[in-house]
N, C-alpha and C positions, 0 to 999 in steps of 0.2 A: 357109620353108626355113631361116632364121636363127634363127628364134626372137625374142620380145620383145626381149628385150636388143638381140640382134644389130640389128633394126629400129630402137630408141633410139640406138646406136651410129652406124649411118652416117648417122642423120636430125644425129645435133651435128656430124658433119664437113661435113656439106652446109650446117648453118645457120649454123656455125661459119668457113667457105670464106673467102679472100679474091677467091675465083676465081668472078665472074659469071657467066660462062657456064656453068660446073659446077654453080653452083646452081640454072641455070636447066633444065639438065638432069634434076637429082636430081629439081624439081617438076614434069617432064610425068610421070616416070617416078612418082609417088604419084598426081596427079591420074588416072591407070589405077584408081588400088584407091580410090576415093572411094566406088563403091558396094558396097563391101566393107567387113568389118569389119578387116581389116587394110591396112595400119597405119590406127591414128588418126588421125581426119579433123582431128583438132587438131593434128598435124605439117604435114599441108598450109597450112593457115593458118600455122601458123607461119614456113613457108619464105615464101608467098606475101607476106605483110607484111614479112617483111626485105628480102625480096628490093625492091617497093615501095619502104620504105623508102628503101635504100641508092640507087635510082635519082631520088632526091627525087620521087618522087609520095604519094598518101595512102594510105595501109592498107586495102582492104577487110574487114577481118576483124575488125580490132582486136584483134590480137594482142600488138601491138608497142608495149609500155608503157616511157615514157620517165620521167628522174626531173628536173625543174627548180625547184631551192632548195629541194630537201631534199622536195620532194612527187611524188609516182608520179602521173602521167596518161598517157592516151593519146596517142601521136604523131598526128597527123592521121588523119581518119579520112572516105573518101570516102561523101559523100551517105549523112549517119550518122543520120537518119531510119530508112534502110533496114535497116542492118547486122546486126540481131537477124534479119529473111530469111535474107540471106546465109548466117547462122552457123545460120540452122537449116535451110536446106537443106543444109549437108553435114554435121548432127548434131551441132553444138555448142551448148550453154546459150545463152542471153539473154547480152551484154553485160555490165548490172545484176551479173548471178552471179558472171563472172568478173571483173569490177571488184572485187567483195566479198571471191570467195578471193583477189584479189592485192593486197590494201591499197589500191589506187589509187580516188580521188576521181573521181565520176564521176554526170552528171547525166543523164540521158536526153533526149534532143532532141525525142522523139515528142511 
């Protein structure tokens, strides 16, 4: 109904929020279109991992790449054995891949 953009738009005020609860809203409201092609199953994760994040637990997703002394890795990542499932049942790449496009150092636990 928005279009791309519009989608991209309110997904950075949502992930961008300082307001918990509102973010927590924005991701029931995308976790609806997970079996859809809209929006990107990579916004979901993304919210999700911040959202994680921000309430100190670990990241399912491994979206949420942090930078300590100048190197990119991942912030914690719960029962990270698993997380390439995770990320491919809602259609995202292996880990590995997006380690690769995002510069971050990154070993596989399998």
């Amino acid at each position: 109904m928005i279009g791309e953009d519009g989608v991209w738009i309110a997904w950075g005020i949502a992930q961008h929020s300082h307001d918990l609860d509102f973010q927590i809203k924005c991701l029931k409201l995308l976790e609806n279109t997970l079996n859809t092609n809209e929006p990107e199953a990579i916004l979901y994760a993304e919210l999700y991992d911040r959202i994680l994040k921000r309430t100190n637990q670990k990241q399912k997703f491994g979206q949420a790449i942090i930078k300590e002394n100048a190197i990119k890795k991942f912030y914690s990542i719960e029962n990270e054995t698993e997380v390439d499932k995770r990320r491919k049942a809602i259609g995202l790449e292996p880990l590995r891949v997006y380690a690769n496009e995002n510069c971050v150092e990154y070993k596989n636990k399998e």
